[in-house]
C-alpha positions as CSV (number, residue, x, y, z in Angstrom):
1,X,-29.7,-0.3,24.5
2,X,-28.1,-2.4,21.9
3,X,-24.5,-0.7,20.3
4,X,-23.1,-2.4,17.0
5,X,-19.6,-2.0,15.4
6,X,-18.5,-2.3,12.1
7,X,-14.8,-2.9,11.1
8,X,-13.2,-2.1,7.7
9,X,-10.1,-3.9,7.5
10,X,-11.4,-5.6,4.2
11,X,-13.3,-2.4,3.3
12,X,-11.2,-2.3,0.0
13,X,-11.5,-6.5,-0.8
14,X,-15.0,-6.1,-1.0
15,X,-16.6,-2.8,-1.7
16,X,-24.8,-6.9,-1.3
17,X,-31.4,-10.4,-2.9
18,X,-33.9,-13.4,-5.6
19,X,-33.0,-15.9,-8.4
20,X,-33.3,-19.6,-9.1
21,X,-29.9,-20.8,-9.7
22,X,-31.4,-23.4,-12.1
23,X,-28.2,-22.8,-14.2
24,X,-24.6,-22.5,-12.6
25,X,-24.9,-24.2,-9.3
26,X,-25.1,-27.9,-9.1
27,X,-25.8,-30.6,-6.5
28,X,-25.6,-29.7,-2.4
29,X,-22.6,-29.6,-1.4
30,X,-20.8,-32.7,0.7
31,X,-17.4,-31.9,0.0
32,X,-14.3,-32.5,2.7
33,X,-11.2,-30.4,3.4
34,X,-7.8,-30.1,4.2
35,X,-6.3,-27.6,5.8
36,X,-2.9,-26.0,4.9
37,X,-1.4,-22.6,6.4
38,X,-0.6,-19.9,3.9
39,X,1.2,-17.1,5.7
40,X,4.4,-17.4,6.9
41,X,5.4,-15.5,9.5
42,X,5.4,-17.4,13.1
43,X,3.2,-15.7,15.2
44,X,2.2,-13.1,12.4
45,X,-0.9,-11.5,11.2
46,X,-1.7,-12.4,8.0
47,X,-4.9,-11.2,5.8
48,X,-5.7,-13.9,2.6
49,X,-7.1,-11.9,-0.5
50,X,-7.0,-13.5,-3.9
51,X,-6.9,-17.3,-5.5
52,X,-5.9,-18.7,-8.6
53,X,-7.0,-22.1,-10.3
54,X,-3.8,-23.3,-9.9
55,X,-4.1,-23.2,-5.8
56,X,-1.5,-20.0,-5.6
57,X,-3.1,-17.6,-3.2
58,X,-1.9,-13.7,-2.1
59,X,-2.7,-11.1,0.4
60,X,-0.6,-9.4,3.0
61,X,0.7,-10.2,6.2
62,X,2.8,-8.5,9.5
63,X,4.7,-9.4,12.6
64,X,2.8,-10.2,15.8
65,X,3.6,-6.2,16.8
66,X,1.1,-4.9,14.2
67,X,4.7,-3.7,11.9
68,X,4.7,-3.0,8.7
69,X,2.2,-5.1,6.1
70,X,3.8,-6.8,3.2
71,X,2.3,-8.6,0.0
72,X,3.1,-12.4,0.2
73,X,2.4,-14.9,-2.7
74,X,1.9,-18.5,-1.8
75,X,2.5,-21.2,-4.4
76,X,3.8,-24.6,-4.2
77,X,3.9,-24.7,-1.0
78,X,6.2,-22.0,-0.3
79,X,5.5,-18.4,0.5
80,X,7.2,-15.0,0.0
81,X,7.3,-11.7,0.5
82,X,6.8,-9.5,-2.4
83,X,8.4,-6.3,-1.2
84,X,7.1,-3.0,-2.1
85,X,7.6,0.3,-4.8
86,X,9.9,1.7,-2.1
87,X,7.9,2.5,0.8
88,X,6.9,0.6,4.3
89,X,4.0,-1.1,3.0
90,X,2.4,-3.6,0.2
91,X,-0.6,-5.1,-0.1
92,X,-1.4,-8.2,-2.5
93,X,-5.2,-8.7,-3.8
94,X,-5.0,-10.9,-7.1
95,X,-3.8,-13.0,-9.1
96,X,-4.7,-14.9,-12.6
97,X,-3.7,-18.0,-13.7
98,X,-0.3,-16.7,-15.2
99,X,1.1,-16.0,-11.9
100,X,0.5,-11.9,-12.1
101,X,0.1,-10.5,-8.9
102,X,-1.8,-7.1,-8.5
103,X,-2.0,-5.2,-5.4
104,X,-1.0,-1.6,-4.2
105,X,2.4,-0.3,-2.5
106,X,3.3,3.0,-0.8
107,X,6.1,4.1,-2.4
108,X,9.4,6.5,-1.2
109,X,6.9,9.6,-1.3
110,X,4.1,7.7,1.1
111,X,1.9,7.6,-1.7
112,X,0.0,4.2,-2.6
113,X,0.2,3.1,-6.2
114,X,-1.3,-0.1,-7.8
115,X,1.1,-2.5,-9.0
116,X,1.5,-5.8,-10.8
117,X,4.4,-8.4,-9.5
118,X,5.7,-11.0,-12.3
119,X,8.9,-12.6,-12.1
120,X,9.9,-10.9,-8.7
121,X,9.6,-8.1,-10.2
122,X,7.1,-5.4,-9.1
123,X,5.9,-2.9,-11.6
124,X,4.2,0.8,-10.8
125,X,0.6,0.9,-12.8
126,X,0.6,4.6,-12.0
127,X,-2.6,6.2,-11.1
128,X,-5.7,8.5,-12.9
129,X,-3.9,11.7,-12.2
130,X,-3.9,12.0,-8.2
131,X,-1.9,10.6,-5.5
132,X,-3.1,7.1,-4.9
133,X,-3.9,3.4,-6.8
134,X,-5.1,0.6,-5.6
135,X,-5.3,-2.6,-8.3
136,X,-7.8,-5.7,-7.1
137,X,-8.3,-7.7,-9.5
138,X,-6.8,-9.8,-13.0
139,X,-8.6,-11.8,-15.2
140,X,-6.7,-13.8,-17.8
141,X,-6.0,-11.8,-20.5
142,X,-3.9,-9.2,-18.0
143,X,-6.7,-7.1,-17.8
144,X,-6.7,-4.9,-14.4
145,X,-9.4,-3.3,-12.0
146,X,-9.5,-1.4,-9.1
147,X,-9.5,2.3,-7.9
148,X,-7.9,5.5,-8.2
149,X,-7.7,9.3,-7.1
150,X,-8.1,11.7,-10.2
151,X,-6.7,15.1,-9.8
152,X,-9.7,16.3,-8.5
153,X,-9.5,14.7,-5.9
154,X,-12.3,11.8,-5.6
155,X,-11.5,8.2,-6.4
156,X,-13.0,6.5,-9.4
157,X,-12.9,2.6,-10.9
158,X,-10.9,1.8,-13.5
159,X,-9.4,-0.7,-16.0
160,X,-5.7,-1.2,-17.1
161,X,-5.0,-3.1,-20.5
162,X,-2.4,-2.6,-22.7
163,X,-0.4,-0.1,-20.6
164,X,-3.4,2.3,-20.6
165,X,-5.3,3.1,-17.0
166,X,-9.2,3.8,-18.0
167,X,-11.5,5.7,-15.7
168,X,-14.7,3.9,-15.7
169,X,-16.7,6.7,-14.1
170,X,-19.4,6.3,-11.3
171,X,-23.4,6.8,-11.3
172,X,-24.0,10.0,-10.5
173,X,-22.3,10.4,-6.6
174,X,-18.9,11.1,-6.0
175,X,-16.5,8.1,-6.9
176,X,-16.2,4.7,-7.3
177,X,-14.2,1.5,-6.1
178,X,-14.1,-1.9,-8.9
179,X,-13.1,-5.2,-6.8
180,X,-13.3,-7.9,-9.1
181,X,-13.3,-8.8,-13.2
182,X,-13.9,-12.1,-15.3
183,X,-12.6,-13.2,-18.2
184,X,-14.9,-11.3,-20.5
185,X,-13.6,-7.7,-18.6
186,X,-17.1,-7.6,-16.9
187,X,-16.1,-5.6,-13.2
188,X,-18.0,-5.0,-10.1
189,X,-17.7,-2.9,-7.0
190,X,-19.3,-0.1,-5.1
191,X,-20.2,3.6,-5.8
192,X,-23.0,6.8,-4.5
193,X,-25.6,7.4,-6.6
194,X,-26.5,11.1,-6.9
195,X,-28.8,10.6,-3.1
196,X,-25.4,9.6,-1.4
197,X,-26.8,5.8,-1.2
198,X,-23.9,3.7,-1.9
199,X,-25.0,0.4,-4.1
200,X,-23.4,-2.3,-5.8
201,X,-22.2,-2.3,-9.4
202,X,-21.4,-3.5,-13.0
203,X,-19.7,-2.5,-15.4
204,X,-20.2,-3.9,-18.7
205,X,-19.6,-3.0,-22.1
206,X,-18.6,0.4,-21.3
207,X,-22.1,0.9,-19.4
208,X,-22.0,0.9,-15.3
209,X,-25.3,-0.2,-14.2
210,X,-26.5,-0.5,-10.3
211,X,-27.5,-3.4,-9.0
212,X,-30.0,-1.9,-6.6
213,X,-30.2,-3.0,-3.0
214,X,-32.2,-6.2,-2.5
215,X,-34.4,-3.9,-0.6
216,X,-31.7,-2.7,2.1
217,X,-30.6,0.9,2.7
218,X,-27.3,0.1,0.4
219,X,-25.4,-2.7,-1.0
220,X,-22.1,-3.5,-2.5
221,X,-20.3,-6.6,-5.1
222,X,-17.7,-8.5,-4.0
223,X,-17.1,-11.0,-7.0
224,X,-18.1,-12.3,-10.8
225,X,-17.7,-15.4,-11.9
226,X,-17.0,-16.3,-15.6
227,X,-20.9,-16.8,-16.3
228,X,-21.9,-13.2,-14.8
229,X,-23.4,-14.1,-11.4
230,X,-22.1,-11.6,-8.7
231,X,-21.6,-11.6,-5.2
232,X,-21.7,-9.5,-2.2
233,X,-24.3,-8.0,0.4
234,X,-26.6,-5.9,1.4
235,X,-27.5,-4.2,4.8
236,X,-30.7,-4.5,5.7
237,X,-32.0,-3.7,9.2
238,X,-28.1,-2.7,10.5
239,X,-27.0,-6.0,9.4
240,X,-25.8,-7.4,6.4
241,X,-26.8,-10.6,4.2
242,X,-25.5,-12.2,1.6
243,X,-26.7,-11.6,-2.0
244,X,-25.9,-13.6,-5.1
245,X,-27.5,-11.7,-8.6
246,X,-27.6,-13.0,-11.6
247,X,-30.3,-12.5,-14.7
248,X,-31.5,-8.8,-13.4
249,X,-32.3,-10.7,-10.3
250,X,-30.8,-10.8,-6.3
251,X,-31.5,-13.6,-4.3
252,X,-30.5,-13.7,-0.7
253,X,-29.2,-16.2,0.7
254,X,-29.8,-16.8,4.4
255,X,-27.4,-17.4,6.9
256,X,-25.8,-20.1,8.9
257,X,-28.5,-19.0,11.5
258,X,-27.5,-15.9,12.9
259,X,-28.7,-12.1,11.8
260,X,-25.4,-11.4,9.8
261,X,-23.8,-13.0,6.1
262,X,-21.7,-11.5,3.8
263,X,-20.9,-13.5,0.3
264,X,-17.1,-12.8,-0.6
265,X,-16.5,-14.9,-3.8
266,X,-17.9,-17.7,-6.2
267,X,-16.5,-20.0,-9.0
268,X,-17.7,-20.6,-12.5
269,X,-19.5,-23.9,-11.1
270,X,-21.8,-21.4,-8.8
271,X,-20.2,-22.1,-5.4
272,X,-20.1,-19.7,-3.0
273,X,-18.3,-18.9,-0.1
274,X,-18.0,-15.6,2.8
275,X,-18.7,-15.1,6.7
276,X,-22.0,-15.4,8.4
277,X,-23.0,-15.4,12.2
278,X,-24.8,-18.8,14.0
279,X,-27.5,-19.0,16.8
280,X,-26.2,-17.8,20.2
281,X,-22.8,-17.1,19.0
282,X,-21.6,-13.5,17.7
283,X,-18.7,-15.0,16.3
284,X,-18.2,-15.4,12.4
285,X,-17.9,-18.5,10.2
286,X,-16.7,-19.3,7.1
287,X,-19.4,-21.0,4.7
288,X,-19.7,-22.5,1.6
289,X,-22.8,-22.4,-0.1
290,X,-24.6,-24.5,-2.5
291,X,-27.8,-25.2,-4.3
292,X,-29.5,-23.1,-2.0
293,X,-27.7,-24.9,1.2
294,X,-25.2,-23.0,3.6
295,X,-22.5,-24.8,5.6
296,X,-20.1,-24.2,8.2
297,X,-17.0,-25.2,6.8
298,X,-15.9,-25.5,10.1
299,X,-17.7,-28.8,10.2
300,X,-15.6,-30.0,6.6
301,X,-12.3,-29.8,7.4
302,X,-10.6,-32.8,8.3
303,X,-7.8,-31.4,10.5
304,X,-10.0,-28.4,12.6
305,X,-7.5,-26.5,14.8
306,X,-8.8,-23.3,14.7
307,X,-12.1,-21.1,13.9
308,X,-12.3,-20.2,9.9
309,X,-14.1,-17.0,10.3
310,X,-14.0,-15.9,6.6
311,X,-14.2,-17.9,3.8
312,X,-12.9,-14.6,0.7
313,X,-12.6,-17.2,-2.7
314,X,-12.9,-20.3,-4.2
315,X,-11.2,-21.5,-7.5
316,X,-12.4,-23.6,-10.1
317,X,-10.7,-26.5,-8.4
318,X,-13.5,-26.1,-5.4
319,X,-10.0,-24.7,-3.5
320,X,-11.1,-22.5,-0.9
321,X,-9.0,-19.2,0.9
322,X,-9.8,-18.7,4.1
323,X,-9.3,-17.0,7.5
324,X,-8.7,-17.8,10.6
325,X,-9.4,-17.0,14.2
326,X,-5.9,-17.1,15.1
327,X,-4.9,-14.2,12.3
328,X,-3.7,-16.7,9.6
329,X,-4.6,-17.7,6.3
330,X,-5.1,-21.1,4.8
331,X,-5.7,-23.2,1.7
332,X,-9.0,-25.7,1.8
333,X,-8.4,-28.2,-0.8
334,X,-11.3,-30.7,-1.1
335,X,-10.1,-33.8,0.3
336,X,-12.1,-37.6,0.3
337,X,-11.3,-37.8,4.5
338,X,-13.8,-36.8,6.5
339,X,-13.5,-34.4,9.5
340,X,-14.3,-35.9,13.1
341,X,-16.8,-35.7,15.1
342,X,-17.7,-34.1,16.9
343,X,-15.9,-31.2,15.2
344,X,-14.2,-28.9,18.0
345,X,-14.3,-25.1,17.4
346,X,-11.8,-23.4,19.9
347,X,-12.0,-20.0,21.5
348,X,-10.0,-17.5,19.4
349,X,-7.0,-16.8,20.2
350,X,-6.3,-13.1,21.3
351,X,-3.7,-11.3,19.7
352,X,-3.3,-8.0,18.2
353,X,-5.1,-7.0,15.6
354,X,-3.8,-6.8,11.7
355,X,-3.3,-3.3,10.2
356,X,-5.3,-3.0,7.0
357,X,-4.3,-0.9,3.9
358,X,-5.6,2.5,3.9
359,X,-9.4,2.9,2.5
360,X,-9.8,4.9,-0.5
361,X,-13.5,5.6,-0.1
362,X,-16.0,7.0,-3.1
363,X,-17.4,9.9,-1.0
364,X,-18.9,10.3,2.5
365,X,-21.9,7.6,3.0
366,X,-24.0,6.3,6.0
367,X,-23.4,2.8,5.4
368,X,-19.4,1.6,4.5
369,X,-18.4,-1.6,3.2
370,X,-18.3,-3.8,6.4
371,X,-15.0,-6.1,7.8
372,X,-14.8,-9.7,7.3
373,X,-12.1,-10.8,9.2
374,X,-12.8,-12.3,13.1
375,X,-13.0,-9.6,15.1
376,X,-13.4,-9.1,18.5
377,X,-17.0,-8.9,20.2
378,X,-18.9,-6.8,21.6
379,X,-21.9,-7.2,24.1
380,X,-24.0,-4.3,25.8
381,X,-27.0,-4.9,28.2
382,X,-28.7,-8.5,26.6
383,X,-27.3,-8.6,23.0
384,X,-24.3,-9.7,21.7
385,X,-22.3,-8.4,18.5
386,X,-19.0,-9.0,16.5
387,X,-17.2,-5.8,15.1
388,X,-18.2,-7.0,11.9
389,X,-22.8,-5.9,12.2
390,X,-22.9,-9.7,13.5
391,X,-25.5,-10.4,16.6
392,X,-26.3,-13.4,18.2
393,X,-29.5,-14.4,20.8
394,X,-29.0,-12.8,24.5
395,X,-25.9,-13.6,26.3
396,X,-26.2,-12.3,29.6
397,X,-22.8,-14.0,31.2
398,X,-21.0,-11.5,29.3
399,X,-20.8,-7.7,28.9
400,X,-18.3,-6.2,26.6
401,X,-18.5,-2.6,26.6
402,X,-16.4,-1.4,23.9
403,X,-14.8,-2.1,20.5
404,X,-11.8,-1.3,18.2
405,X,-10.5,-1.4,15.1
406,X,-6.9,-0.4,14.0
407,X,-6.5,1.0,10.5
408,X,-3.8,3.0,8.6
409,X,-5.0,6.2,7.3
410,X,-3.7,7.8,4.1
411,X,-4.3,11.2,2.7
412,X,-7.2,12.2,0.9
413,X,-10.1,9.7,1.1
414,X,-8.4,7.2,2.4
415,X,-9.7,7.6,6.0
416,X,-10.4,4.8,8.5
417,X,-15.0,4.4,8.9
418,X,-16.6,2.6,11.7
419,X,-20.3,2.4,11.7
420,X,-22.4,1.9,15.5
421,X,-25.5,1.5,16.0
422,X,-28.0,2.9,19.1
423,X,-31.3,1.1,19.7
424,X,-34.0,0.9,22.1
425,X,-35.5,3.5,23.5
426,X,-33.1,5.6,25.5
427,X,-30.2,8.0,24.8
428,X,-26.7,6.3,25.5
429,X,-23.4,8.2,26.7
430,X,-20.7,7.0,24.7
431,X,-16.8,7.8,24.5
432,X,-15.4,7.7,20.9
433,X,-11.5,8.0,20.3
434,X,-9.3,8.4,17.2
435,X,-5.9,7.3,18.6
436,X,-2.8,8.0,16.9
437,X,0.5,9.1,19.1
438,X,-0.4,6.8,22.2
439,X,0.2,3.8,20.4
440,X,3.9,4.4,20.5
441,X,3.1,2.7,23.9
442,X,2.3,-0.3,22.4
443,X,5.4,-0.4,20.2
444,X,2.7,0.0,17.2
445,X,5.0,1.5,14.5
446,X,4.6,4.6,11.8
447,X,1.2,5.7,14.3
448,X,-1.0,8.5,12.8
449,X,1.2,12.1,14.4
450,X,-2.4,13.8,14.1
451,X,-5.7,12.2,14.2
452,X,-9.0,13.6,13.2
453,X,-11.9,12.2,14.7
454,X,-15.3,12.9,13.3
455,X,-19.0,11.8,14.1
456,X,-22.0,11.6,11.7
457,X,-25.6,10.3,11.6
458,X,-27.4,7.9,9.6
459,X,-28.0,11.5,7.4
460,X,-24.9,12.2,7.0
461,X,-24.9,15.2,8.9
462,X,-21.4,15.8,11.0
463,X,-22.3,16.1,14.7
464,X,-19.2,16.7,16.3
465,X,-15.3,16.6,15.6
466,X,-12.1,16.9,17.7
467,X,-8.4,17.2,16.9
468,X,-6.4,16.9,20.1
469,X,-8.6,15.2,23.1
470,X,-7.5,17.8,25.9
471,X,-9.2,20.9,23.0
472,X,-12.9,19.7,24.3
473,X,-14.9,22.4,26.4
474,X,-15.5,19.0,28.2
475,X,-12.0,17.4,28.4
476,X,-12.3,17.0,32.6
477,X,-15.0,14.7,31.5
478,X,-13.9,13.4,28.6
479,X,-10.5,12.2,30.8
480,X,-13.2,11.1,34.1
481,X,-14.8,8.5,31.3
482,X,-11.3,7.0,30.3
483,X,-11.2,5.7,33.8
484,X,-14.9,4.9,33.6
485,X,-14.8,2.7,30.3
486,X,-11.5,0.8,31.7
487,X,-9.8,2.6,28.4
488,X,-6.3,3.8,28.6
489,X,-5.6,7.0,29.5
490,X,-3.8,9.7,26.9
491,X,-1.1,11.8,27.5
492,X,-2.0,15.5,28.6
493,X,-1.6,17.3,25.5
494,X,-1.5,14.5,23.2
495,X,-2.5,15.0,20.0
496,X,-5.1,12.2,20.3
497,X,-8.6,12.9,19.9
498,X,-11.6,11.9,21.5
499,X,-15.3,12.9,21.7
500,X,-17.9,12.2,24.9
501,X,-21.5,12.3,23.5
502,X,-24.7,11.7,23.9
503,X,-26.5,9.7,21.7
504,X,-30.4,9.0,20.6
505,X,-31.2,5.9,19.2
506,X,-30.0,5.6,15.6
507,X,-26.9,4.6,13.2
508,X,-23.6,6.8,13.3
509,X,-20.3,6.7,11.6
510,X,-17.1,7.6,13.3
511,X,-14.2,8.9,10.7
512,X,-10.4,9.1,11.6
513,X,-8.3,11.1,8.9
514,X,-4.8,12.7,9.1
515,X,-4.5,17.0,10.0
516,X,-2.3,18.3,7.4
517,X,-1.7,15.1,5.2
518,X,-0.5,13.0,8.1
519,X,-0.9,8.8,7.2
520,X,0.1,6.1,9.6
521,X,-1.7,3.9,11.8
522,X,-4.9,4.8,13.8
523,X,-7.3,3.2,16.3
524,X,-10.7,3.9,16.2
525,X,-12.5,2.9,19.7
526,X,-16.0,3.4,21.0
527,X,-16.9,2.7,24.4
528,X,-20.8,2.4,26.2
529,X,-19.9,4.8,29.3
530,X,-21.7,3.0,32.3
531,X,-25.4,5.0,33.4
532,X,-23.8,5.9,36.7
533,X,-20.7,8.0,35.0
């Protein structure tokens, strides 16, 4: 039996292959790096999101206790907090060269809006009618994209210029989500078709075309550069891969070995950089990748103290944001010193895990926007897998029977997804939990008060759902496999919810929303329960 997790907490950066790059990327690459941290807070989680050419970086960052995220802005050495529109949270994405910030902030009602941040001064873009905003992306002309909830309810692209917030509209399904724009207002991101199959798009000239799926069951953009090549993956065979298309054509490209590669940005000189798995390791590592060659930047830095597990852009300046395994963010700048060898690669360092900003997802789909970010791994019987679809050749010293992810839900469609996956031959018992009001326990602040857990196949057809763990006609057993998994028991009563099920082979999705408009902070967790339980 071989059980797969994915993790959203990047779901919203990025929302997936063949071409000869005879124009746009140049010679392989044999460029060095040095290293600088870009979050601030000491012992702090910190998420990097967007890059400017002028080596200013954003994205969000909390204390070690998983408290409240807030925007930062990193230039000149020097990093700060951006505050928020009045609520608990912020959330930084992008920025252009004129030093505009864009991102989304919960403000006094709870409600997320996008905003832009010039000057310390943080403006509300307002929304397309509903409840909730998210902006992504800048180009230089001030134009904005991203995603927001319309009064009916679903969540659609759009574009802000001039004061004006346009809907861009979707391709048939329910919704949309834009990530990313270049200088010519070109945008890309993810939305359904009519069939529920969630693909990549671009929207151009007031036409949004798909992008197909490289031959995968969906796909989704994560960045254009200047000349109109787009990034982003695919999933093909429950894993991802890497996709760069350009000219009406995707070309895939490979991985650093492993089964799993996600492509996260490029620059106007065709580099690429994103996250991809090795041989016999399920961890992730950042990449850059160039004139049809993929390397661990790992092995470029001249100063390697921890893992870079995501690499999310790169800059005209060859400037690269990254990830690392300790939960911080840094700045590559290409450097002339080499790094030495033999290039140590520490174990990760455990720690909490970073809350992400709520999801605003285009409608219910089989196959969600994966997690970058290093996340923890898990291994079940031979096979061994990161949190992110990543899988590495057998490792048999180690057996990791479950997986989490922490998320903070919103209202509407802004739920927390995790996707699992059952092969082999043989049903599997597994114990899925939407946690809310037992993290209090962990000092995790603003939990979900009532979490909603529910289950779907790879159709899309809801299996089972649960609103308060001790409701199950099963709850004696559902409690017995707490104990058996080595999870940690919820209160009697609590409003927690779980679900013990049994499985065939096949690809499901666990959801965690909020009963009656409830937000906050929710872990999703799904357990292998041993054969003998």
């Amino acid at each position: 039996m071989r059980l797969a997790i994915e993790s959203f907490s990047r779901v919203s950066r990025i929302a997936a292959a063949f071409l000869a790059l005879s124009a746009g990327i140049s010679a392989a690459h044999a460029q060095y790096y040095s290293v600088a941290a870009v979050t601030s807070i000491p012992g702090g989680i910190g998420l990097a999101q967007g890059l400017n050419n002028n080596g200013d970086a954003v994205g969000y960052e909390s204390a070690s206790n998983g408290s409240n995220n807030l925007g930062f802005l990193y230039s000149g050495g020097v990093t700060v907090t951006l505050g928020s529109l009045g609520g608990n949270n912020s959330y930084a994405f992008g920025i252009n060269d004129a030093g505009v910030v864009v991102g989304g902030s919960l403000d006094s009602d709870g409600n997320e809006n996008a905003f832009t941040y010039s000057g310390g001064v943080m403006k509300d873009l307002g929304t397309l009618g509903g409840n909730f905003s998210r902006a992504m992306a800048i180009n230089s002309s001030g134009q904005i994209t991203g995603f927001s909830r319309k009064v009916s309810g679903a969540d659609d692209a759009f574009l802000y210029s001039g004061g004006v917030m346009t809907d861009l509209g979707d391709l048939g399904g329910i919704g949309s989500s834009a990530v990313a724009i270049n200088n010519s207002g070109q945008v890309v991101g993810v939305a359904p078709l009519a069939s529920g199959q969630s693909v990549a798009f671009l929207y151009s000239n007031g036409v949004m075309q798909s992008l197909g799926t490289g031959g995968g069951t969906s796909s989704q953009a994560a960045a254009i550069n200047n000349s109109g090549q787009i990034v982003g993956s695919i999933v093909a065979n429950n894993f991802l891969q890497a996709f760069v298309y350009a000219g009406g054509s995707m070309k895939m490209l490979g991985s650093l070995g492993g089964n799993y590669s996600q492509a996260y940005g490029i620059n106007d000189a065709g580099l690429i950089v994103g996250s991809s798995s090795t041989v016999g390791d399920a961890n992730n590592y950042a990449f850059v990748y160039n004139n049809g060659v993929m390397t661990d930047l790992n092995t470029l830095v001249n100063s390697p103290t921890v893992r870079l597990g995501t690499a999310g852009a790169i800059n005209a300046q060859g400037q690269i944001l990254a990830e690392g395994s300790d939960d911080q963010a840094y700045l590559l700048t290409p450097s002339s010193t080499p790094p030495p060898t033999p290039t140590p690669v520490p174990t990760p360092t455990s720690g909490p895990v970073p809350t992400p900003p709520p999801v605003a997802s285009p409608g219910p789909v089989s196959s969600s926007p994966p997690t970058p970010t290093p996340v923890p791994t898990l291994v079940v019987g031979s096979v061994a897998r990161s949190a992110s679809g990543t899988a590495s050749t057998p490792a048999p010293a180690s057996h990791v029977t479950n997986i989490s992810c922490r998320a903070f839900v919103g209202t509407g469609n802004s739920v927390a997804i995790a996707g699992f996956v059952i092969s082999g031959a043989a049903n599997e018992q597994v114990l899925i939990r939407g946690v809310g009001p037992a993290l209090s326990q962990f000092s995790v602040a603003g939990a979900l008060a009532q979490p909603s857990l529910t289950v779907f196949n790879s159709a899309g057809t809801q299996l089972a759902s649960n609103a308060g763990w001790g409701t199950n006609a099963n709850a004696q057993q559902v409690s017995a496999s707490f104990g058996a998994t080595g999870a940690f028991a919820l209160p009697s009563g609590s409003a927690d919810s779980a679900l013990l099920l049994t499985l065939a082979p096949g690809s499901y999705t666990a959801e965690v929303s909020g009963l009656n408009s409830t937000t906050g902070n929710a872990l999703i967790e799904v357990y292998e329960v041993p054969s003998t339980q």
